[in-house]
N, C-alpha and C positions, 0 to 999 in steps of 0.2 A: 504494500500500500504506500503512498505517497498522498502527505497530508500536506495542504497548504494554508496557512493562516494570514490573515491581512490585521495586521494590528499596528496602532501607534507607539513610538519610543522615542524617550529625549533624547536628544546630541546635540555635540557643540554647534552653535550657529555657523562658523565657518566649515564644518565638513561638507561636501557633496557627495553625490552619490557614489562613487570612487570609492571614498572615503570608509564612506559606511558600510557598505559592502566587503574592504576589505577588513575592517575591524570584525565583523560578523561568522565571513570564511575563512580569511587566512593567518589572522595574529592569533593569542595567547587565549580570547576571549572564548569558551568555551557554551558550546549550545546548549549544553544543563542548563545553563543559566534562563536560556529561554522561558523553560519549566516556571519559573516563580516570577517572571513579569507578565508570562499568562496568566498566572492567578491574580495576580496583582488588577491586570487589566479590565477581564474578565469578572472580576469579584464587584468591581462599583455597578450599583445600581441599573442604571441605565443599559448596562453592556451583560447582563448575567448568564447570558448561554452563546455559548460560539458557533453557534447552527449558521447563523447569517453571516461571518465571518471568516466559514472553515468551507474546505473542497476536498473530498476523498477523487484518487484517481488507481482503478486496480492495474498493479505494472504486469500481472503474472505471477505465472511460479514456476520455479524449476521442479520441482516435486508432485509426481499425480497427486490426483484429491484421491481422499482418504475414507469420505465419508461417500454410503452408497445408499439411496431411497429407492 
């Protein structure tokens, strides 16, 4: 599966998209972190379910299925 989320985050006024992008993929900043500004974002009022926010997309599998009806 492959989960997409669209959510807001602060950053310094001077980054651009470059920027951010590479703070996010390739420096020291690690995606766990994500985890708890989801919650974070997610938890105010206004925003409390990620339905409208989130996109599942199934990539496959390399493994037959498993289950048979």
């Amino acid at each position: 599966m492959r989960m997409t989320v669209e959510y807001e985050v602060e950053v310094p006024a001077a980054w651009g998209k470059e920027q951010i992008e590479f703070h996010r993929n390739a420096s020291s900043w690690c995606a766990n972190n994500a985890i708890s500004e989801l919650e974070e974002y997610f938890d105010d009022e206004a925003r409390e379910c990620m339905c409208g926010s989130s996109e599942f997309d199934y990539l496959g599998g390399d493994t037959p299925p498993y289950l048979h009806e």
